[in-house]
C-alpha positions as CSV (number, residue, x, y, z in Angstrom):
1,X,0.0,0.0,0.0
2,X,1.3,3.9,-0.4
3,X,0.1,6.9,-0.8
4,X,-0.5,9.6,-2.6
5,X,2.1,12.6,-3.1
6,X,-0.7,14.3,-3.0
7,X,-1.5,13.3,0.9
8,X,1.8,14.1,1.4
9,X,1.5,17.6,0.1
10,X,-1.8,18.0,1.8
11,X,0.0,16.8,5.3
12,X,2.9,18.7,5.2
13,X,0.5,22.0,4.4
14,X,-1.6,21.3,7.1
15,X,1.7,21.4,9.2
16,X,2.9,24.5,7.9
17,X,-0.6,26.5,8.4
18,X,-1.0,25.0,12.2
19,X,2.9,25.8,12.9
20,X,2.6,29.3,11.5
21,X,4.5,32.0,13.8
22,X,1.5,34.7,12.1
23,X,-1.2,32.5,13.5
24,X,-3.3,33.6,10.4
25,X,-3.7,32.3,6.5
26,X,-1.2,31.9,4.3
27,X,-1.4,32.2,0.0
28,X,-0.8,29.5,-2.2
29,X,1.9,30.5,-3.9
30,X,4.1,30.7,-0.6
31,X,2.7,27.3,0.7
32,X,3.5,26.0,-3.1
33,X,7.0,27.4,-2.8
34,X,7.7,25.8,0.9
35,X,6.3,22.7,-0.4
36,X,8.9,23.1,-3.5
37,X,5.3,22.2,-5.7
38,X,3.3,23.8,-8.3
39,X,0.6,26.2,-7.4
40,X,-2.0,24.9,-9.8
41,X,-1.5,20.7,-8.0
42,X,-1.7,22.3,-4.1
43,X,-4.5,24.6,-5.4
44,X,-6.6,21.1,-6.5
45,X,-5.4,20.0,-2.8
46,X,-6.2,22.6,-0.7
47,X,-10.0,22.5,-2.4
48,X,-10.0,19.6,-1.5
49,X,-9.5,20.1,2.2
50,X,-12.0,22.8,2.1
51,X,-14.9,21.3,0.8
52,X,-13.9,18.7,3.5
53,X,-14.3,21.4,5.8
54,X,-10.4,20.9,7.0
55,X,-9.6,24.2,5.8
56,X,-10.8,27.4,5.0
57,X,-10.4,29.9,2.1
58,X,-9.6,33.5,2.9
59,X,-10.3,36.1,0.1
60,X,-8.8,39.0,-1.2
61,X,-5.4,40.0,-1.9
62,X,-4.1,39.0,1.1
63,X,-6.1,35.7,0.9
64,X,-5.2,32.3,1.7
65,X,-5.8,29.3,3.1
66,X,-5.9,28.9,7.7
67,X,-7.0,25.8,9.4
68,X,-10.8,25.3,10.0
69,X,-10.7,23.3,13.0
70,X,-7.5,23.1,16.0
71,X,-4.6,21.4,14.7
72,X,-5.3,18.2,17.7
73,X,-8.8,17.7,15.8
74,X,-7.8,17.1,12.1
75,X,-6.6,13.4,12.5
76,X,-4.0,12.1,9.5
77,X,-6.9,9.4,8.6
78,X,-9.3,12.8,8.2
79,X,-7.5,13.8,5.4
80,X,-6.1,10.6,3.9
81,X,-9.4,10.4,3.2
82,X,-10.1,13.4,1.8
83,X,-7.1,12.6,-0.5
84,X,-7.6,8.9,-1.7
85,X,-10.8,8.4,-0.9
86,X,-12.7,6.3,1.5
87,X,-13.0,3.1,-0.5
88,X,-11.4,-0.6,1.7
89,X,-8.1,-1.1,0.7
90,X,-9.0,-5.2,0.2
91,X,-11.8,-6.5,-1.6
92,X,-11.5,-10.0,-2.4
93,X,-11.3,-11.1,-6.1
94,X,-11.5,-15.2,-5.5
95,X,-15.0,-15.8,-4.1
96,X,-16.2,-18.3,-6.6
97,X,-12.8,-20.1,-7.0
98,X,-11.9,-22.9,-5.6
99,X,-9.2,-22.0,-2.7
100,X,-12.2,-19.9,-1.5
101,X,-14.2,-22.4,-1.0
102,X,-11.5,-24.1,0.5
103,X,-10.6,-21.0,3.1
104,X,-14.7,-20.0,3.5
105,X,-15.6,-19.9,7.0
106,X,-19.0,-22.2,7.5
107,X,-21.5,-21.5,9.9
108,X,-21.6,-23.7,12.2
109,X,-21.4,-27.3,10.8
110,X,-24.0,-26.5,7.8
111,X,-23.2,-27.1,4.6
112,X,-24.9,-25.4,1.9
113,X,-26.5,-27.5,-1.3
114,X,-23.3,-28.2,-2.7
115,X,-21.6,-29.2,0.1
116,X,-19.6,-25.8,0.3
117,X,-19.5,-23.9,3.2
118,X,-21.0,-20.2,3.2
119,X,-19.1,-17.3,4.9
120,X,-16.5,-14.7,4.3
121,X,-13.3,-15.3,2.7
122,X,-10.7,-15.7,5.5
123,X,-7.9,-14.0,3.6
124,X,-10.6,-10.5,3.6
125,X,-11.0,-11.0,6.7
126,X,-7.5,-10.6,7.9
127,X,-6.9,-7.9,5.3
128,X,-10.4,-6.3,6.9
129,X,-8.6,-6.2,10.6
130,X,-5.2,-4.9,9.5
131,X,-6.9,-2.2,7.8
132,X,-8.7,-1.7,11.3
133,X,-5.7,-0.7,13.1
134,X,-4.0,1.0,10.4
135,X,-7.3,3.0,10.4
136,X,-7.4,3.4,14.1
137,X,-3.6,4.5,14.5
138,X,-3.8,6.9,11.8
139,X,-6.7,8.4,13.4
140,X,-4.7,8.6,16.9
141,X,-2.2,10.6,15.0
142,X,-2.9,14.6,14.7
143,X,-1.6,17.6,13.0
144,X,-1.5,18.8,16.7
145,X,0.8,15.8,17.7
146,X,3.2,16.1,14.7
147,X,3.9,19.4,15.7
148,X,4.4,18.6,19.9
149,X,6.7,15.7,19.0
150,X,8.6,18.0,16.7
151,X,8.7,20.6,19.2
152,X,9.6,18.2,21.5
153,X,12.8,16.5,19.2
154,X,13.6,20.3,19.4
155,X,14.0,21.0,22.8
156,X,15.6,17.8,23.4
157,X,18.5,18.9,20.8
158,X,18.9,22.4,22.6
159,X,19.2,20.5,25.6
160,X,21.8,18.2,24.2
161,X,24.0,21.7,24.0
């Protein structure tokens, strides 16, 4: 599985809005040129994370983009799927073959008319629960917390000195 450069983009903006020392929004063409991208691909993006409602759109010449929630409330799982979409990341391609028969889970001791056992693929099923706790770490994992652990890495190298 990987992802998008485009949820990398969106991630690293987010950063940069929520860690901005001017607390207010910045334009596209200096998030663009921090994220060493095109104006035009972050533009396509950011609208994304504003219809989302993970971002907001600041008119005017002086316009831009700020966060539309706190930093600790836009999880990375928010706006992977925003990015890539919301679809599973398994779906199971083998249900009439036979190794899924072989691998279906049968309720109970029934057998079904043919003698094959009727339940969910075994193999999606694992896939199903790795995809659970990829979804639930990546939805323990902020913008807010990024940015405390980097402060904290920080700190610990002026420390060092």
């Amino acid at each position: 599985m990987q992802f998008s450069k485009s949820t990398d983009y969106a991630l690293h903006a987010l950063l940069h809005l929520a860690n901005s020392e001017r607390r207010y929004n910045i334009g596209i063409k200096e998030l663009a040129a921090m994220l060493g991208v095109s104006e035009s691909y972050l533009s396509k993006i950011m609208s994304k994370l504003r219809q989302d409602g993970i971002v907001r759109a600041v008119p005017g010449v002086k316009g831009g983009y700020e966060l539309a929630r706190q930093a600790g409330e836009i999880t990375f799982l928010d706006v992977i799927q925003v990015i890539e979409g919301r679809q599973h990341l398994f779906e199971c391609s083998n249900l009439n073959s036979q190794q899924h028969r072989l691998l279906a889970e049968a309720k109970g001791a029934e057998r079904i008319g043919n003698g094959l056992g009727n339940g969910e693929c075994l193999v999606k099923k694992v896939m199903d629960g790795a995809e659970q706790h990829l979804h639930q770490y990546l939805r323990e994992q902020t913008i807010q917390s990024v940015l405390d652990e980097a402060n904290k890495r920080c700190n610990h190298e002026v420390d060092k000195k």
